[in-house]
ZATORMI-984505 format. One line per field, with one value per residue: residue number from 0; residue in three letters; x, y, z of N, C-alpha, C, O in turn. Coordinates in nm, 2 decimals, decimal comma, always signed. Each point is the difference from the previous one (the first is absolute). Example, Ala and Ser with C-alpha at 12.3 -4.5 7.8 and 13.67 -1.06 7.14 Angstrom:
2
num c(0	1)
residuo c(ALA	SER)
n.px c(+1,32	-0,14)
n.py c(-0,57	+0,11)
n.pz c(+0,78	-0,14)
ca.px c(-0,09	+0,09)
ca.py c(+0,12	+0,11)
ca.pz c(+0,00	+0,00)
c.px c(+0,09	-0,08)
c.py c(+0,12	+0,11)
c.pz c(+0,00	+0,08)
o.px c(+0,10	+0,05)
o.py c(+0,00	+0,11)
o.pz c(+0,07	+0,01)
//
This chain:
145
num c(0	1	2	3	4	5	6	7	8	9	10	11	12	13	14	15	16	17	18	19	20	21	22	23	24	25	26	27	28	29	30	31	32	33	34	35	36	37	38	39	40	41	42	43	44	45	46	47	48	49	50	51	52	53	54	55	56	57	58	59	60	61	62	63	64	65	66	67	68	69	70	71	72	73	74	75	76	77	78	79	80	81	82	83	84	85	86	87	88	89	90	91	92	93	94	95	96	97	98	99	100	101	102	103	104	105	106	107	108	109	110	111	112	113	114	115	116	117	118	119	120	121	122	123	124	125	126	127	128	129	130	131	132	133	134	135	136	137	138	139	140	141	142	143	144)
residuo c(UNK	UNK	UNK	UNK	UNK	UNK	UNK	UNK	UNK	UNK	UNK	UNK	UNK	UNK	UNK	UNK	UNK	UNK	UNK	UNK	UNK	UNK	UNK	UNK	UNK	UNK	UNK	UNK	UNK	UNK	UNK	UNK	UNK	UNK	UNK	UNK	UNK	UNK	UNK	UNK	UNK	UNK	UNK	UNK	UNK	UNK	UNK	UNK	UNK	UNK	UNK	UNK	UNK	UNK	UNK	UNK	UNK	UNK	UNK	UNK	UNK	UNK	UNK	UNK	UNK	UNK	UNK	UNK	UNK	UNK	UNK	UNK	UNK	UNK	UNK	UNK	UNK	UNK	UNK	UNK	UNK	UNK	UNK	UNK	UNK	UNK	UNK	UNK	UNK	UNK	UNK	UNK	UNK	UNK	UNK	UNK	UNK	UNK	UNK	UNK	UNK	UNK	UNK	UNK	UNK	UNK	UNK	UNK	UNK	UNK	UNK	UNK	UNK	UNK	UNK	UNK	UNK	UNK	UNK	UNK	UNK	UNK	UNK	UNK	UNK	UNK	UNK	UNK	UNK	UNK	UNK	UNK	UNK	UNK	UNK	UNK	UNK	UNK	UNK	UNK	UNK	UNK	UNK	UNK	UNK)
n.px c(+0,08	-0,16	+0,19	+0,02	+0,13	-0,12	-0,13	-0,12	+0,07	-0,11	-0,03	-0,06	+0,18	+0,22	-0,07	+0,03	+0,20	+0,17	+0,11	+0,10	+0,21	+0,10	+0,02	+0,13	+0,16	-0,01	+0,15	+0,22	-0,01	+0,01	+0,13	+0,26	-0,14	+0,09	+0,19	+0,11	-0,06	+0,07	-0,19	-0,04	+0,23	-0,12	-0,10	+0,02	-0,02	-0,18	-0,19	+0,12	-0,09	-0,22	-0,10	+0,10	-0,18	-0,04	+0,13	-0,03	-0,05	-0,21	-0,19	-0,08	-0,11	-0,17	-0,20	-0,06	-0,22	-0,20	-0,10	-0,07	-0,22	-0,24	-0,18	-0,04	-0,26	-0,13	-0,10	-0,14	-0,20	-0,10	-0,13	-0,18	-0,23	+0,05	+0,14	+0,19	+0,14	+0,17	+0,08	+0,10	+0,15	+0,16	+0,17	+0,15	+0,17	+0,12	+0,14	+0,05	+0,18	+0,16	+0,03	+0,11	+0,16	+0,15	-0,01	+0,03	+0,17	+0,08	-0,18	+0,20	+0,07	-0,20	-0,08	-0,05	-0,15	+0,19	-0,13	-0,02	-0,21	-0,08	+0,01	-0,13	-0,20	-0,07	-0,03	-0,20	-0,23	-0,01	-0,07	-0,21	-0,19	-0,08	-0,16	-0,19	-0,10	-0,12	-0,16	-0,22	+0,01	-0,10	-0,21	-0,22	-0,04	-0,18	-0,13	-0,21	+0,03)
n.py c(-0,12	+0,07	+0,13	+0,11	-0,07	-0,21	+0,01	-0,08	+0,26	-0,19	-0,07	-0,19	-0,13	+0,02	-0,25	-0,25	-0,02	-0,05	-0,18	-0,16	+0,04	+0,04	-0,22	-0,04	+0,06	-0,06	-0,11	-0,04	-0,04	-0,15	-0,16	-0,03	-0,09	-0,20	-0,12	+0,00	-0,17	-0,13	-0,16	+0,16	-0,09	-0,19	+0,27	-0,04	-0,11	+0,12	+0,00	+0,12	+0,17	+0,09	-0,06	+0,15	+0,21	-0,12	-0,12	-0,21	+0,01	-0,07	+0,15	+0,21	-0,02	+0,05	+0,20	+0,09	-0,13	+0,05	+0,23	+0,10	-0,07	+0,00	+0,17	-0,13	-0,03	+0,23	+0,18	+0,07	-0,02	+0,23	-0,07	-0,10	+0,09	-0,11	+0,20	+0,06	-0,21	+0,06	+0,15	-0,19	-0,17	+0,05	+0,05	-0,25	-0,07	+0,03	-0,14	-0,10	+0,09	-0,01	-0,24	-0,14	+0,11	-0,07	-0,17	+0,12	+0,15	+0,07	-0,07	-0,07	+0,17	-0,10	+0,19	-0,02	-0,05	+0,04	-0,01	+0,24	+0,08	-0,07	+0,07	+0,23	+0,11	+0,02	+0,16	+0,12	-0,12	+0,14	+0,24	+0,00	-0,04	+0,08	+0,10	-0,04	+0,03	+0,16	+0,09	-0,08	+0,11	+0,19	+0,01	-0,04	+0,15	+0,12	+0,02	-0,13	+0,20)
n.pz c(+0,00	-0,16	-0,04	+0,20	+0,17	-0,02	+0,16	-0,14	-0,05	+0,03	-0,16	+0,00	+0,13	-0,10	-0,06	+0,08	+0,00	-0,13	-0,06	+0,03	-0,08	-0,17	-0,02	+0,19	-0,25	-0,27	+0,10	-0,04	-0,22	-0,17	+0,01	-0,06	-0,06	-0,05	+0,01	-0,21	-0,05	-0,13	+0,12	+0,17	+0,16	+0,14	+0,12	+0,30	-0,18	-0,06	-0,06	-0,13	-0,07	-0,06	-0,23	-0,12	-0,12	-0,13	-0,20	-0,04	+0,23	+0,05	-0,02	+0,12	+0,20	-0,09	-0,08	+0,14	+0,12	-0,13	+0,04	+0,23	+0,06	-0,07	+0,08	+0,14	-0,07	-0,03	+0,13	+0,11	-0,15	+0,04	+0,23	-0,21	-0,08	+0,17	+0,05	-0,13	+0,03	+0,11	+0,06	-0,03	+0,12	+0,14	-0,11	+0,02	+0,09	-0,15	-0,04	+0,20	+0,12	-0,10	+0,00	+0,13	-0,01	-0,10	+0,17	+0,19	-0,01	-0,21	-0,09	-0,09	+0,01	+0,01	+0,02	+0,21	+0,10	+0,05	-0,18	-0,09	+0,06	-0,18	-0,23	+0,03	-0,05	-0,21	-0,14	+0,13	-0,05	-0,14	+0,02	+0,10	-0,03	-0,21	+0,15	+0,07	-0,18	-0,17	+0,15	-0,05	-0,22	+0,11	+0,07	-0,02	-0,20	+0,10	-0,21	+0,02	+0,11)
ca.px c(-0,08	+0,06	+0,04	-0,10	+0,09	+0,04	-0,09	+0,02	-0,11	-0,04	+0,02	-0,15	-0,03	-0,03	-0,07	-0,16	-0,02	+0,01	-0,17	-0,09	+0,00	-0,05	-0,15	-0,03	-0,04	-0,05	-0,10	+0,04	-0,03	-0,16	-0,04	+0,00	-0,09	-0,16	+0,00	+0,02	-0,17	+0,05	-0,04	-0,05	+0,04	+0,01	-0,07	-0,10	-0,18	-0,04	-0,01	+0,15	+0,03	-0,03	+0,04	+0,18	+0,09	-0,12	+0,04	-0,01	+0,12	+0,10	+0,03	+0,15	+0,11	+0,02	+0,06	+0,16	+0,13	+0,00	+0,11	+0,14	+0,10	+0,07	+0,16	+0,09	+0,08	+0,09	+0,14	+0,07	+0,03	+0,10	+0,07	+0,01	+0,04	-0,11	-0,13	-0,08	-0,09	-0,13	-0,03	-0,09	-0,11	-0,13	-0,09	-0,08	-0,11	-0,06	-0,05	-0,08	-0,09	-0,06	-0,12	-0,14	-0,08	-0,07	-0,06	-0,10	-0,06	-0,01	+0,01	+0,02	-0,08	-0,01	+0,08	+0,12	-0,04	+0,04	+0,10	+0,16	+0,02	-0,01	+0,09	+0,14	-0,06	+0,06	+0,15	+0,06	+0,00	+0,04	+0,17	+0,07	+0,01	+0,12	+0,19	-0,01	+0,10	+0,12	+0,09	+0,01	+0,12	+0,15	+0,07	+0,06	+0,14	+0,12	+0,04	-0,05	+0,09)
ca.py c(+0,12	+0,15	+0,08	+0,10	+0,17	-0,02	-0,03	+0,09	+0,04	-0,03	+0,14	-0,04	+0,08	+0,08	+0,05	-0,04	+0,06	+0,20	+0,11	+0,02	+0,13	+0,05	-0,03	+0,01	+0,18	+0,01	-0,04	+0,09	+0,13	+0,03	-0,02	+0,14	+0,11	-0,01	+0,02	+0,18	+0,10	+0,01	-0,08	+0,12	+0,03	-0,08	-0,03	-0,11	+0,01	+0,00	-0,14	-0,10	+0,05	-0,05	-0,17	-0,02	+0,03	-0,07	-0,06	-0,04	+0,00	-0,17	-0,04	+0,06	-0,08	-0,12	+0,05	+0,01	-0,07	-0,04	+0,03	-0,01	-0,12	+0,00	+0,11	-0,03	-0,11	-0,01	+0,02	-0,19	-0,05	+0,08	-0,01	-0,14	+0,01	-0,05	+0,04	+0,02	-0,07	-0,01	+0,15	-0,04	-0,06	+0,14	+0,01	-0,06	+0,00	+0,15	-0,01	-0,08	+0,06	+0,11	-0,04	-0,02	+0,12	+0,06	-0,10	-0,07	+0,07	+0,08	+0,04	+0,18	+0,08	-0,03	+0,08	-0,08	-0,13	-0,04	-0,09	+0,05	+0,01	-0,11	-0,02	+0,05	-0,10	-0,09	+0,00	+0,02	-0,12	-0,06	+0,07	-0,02	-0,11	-0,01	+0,06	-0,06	-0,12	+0,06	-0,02	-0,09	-0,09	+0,08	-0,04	-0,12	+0,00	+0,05	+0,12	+0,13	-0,05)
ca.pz c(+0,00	+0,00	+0,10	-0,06	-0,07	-0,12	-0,08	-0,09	-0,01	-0,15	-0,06	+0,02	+0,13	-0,03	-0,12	+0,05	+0,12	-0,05	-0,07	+0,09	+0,11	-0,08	+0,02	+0,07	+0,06	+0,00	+0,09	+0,14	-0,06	+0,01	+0,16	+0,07	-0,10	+0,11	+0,19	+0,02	-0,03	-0,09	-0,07	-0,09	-0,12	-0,07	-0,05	-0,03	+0,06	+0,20	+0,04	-0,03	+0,08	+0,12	+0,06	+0,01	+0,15	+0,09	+0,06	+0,14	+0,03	-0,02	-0,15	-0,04	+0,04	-0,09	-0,13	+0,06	-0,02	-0,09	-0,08	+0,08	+0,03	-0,11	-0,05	+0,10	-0,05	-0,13	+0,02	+0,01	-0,13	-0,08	+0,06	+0,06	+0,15	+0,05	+0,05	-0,11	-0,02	+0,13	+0,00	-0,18	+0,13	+0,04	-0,14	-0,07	+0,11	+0,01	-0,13	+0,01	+0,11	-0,07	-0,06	+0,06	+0,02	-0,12	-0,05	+0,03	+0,12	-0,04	-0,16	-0,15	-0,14	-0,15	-0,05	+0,04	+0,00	-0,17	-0,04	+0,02	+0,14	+0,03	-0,03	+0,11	+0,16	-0,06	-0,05	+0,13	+0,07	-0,10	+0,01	+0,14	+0,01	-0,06	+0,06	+0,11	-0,05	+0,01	+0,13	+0,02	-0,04	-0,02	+0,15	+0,00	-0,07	+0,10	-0,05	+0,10	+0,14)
c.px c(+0,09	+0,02	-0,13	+0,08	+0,09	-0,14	+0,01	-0,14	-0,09	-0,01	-0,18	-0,06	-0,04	-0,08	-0,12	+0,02	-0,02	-0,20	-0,12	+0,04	-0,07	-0,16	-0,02	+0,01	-0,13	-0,16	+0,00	-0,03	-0,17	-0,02	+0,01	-0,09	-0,14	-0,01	+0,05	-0,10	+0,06	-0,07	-0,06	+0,08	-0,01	-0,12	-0,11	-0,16	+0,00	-0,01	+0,10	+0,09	-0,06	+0,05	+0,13	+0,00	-0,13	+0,07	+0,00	+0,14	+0,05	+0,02	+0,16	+0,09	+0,03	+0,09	+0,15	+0,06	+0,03	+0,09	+0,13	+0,04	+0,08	+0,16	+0,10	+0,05	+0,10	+0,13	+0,06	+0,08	+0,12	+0,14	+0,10	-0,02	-0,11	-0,13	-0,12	-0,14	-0,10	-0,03	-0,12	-0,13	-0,05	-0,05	-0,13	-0,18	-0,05	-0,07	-0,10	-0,15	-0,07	-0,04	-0,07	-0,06	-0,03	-0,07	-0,10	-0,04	-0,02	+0,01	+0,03	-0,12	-0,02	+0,13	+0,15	-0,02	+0,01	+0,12	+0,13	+0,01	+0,01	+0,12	+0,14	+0,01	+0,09	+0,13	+0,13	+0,03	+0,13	+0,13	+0,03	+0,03	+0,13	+0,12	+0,00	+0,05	+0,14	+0,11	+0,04	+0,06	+0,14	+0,03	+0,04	+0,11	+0,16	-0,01	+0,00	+0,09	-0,16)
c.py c(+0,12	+0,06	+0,09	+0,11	-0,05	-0,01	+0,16	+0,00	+0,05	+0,13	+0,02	+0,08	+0,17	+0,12	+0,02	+0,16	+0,14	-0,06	-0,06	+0,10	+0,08	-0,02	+0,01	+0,11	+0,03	-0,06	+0,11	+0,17	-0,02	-0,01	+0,12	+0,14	-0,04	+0,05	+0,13	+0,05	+0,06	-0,02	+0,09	+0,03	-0,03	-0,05	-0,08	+0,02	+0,00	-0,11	-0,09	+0,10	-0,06	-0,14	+0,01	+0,08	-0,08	-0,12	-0,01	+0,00	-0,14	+0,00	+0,06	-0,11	-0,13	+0,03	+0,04	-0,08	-0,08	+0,09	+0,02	-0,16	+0,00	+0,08	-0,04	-0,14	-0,03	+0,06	-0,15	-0,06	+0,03	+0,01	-0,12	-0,05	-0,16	+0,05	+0,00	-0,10	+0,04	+0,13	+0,00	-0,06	+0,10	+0,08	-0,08	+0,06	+0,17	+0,02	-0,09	+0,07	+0,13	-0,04	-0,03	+0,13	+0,05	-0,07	-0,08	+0,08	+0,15	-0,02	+0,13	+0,04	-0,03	+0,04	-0,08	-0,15	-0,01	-0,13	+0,01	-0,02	-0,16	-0,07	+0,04	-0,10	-0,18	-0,01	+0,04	-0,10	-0,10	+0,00	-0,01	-0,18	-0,08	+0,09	-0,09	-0,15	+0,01	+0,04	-0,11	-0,13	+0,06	-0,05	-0,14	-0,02	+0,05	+0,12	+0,09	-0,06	+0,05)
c.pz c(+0,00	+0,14	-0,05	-0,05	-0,13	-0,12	-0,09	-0,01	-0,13	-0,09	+0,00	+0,11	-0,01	-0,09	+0,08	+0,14	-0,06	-0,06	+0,12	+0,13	-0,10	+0,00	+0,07	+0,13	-0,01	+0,11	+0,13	-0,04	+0,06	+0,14	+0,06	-0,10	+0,09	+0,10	+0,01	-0,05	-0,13	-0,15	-0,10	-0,17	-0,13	-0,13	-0,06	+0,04	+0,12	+0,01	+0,04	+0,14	+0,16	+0,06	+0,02	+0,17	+0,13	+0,06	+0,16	+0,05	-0,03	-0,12	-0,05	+0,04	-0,07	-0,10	+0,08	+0,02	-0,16	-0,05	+0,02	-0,01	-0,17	-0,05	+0,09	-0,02	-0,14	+0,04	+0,10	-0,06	-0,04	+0,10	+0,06	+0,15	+0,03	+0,01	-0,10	+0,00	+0,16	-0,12	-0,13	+0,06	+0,03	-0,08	-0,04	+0,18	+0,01	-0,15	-0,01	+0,08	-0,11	-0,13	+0,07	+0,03	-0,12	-0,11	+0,08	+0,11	-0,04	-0,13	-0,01	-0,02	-0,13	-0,09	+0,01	-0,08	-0,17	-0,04	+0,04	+0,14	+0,06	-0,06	+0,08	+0,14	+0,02	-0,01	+0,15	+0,05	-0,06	-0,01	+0,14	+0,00	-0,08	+0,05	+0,14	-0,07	-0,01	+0,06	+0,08	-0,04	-0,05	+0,17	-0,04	-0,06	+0,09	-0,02	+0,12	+0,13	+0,08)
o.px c(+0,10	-0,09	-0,06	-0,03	+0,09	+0,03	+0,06	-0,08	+0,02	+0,01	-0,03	-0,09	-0,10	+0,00	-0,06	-0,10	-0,08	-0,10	-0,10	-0,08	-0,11	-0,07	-0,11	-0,05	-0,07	-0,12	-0,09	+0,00	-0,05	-0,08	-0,09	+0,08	-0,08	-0,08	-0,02	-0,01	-0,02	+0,04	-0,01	-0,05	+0,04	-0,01	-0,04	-0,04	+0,08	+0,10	-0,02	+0,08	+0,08	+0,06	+0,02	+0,06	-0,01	-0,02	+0,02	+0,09	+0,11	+0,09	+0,09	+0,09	+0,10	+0,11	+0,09	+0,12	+0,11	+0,10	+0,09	+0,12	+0,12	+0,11	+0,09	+0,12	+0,07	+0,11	+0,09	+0,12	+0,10	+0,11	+0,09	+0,08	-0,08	-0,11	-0,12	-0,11	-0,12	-0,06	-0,08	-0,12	-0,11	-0,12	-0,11	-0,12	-0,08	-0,10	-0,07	-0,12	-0,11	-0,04	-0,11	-0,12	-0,10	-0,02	-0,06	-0,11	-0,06	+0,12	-0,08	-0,09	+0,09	+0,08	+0,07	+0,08	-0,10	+0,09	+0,07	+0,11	+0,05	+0,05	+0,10	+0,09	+0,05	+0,07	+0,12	+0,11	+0,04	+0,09	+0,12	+0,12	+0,08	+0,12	+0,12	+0,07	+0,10	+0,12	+0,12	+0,02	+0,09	+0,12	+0,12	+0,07	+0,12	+0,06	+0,08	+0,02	-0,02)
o.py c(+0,02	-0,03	-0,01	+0,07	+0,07	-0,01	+0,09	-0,09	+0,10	+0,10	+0,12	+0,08	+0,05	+0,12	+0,10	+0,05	+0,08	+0,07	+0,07	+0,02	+0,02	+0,11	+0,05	+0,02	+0,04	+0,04	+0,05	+0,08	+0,06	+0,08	+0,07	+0,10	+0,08	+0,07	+0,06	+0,12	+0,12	+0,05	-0,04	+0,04	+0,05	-0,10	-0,02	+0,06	-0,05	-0,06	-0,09	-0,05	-0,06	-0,03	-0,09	-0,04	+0,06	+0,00	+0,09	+0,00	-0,02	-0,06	-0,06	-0,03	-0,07	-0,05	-0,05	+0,00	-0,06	-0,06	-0,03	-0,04	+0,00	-0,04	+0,07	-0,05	-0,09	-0,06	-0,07	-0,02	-0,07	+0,03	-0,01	-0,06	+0,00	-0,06	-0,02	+0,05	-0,01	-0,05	+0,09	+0,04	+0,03	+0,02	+0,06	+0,04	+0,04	+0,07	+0,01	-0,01	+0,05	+0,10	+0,06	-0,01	+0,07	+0,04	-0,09	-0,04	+0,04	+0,02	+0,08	-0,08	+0,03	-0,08	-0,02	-0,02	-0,02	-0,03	-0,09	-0,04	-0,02	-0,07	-0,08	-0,08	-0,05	-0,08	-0,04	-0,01	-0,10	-0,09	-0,01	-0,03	-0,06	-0,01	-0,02	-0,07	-0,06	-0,03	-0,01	-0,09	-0,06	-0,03	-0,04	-0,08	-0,04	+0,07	+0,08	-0,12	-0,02)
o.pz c(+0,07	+0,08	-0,11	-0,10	-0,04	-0,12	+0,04	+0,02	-0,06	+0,07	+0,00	+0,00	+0,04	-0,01	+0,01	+0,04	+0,04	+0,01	+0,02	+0,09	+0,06	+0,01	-0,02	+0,12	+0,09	-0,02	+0,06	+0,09	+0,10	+0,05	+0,05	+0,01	+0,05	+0,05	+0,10	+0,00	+0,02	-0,10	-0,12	-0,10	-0,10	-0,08	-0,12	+0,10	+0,08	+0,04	+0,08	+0,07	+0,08	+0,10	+0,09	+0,10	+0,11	+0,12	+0,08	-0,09	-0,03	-0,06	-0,06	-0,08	+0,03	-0,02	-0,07	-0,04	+0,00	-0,05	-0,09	-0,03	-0,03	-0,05	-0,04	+0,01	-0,03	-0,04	-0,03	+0,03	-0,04	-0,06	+0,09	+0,08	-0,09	-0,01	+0,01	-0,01	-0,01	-0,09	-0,02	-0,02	-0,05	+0,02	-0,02	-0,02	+0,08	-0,02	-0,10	-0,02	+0,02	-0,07	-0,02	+0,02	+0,01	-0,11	-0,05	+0,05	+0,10	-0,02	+0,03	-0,01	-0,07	-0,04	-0,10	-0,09	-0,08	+0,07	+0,05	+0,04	+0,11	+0,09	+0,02	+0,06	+0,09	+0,06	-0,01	+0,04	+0,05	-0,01	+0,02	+0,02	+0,06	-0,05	+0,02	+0,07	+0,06	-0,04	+0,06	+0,07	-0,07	+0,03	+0,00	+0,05	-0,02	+0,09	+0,04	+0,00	+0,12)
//
């Protein structure tokens, strides 16, 4: 078995961590535009406005921990660090806690409830779970200490 301070670090690592730190500014942008009351800029229908600043406090706490676990776990990644795989895990459980709220305990706004919005909804689940593998077999490879 490899020493860990000899394992080499795939040139991949860096690709998956610079663009999902990248995707996942964009999660920590919209989070903090919400919770700084910011959402105005953004030019959205009232309606879309009320449901984003209405959230419940368990509900923010979920969307927090879904997007901070995320952006911390990509620098992880980029740091080679273990943590990355618990930090993608708490993501996956905030992400989890805030579909169930915008899926079975408060529905969007019509207006919200479109293909694209479902397709994104989708594609989140999709990009966190494929980096929690991810992580997950760069540890097991040795990459991550």
């Amino acid at each position: 078995m490899n020493d860990i301070s000899e394992t080499k670090t795939p040139w991949h690592l860096w690709v998956v961590g610079i663009v999902s730190l990248l995707w996942n500014a964009g999660g920590v942008s919209s989070y903090m535009m919400t919770e700084l009351g910011m959402l105005e800029n953004l030019e959205m229908p009232p309606e879309q406005l009320t449901y984003f600043s209405n959230f419940p406090a368990w509900a923010v706490a979920f969307w927090a921990l879904g997007v901070w676990g995320c952006f911390f776990g990509s620098l992880a990644l980029l740091f080679r660090s273990k943590w990355a795989v618990t930090l993608f895990g708490i993501s996956i459980v905030g992400l989890l806690g805030t579909t169930i709220y915008q899926r079975a305990v408060d529905l969007p706004p019509e207006s919200m409830q479109t293909a694209g919005q479902t397709a994104f909804a989708a594609a989140i689940w999709i990009i966190t779970l494929a980096l929690l593998f991810y992580a997950s077999r760069m540890k097991r490879a040795g990459v991550l200490r």
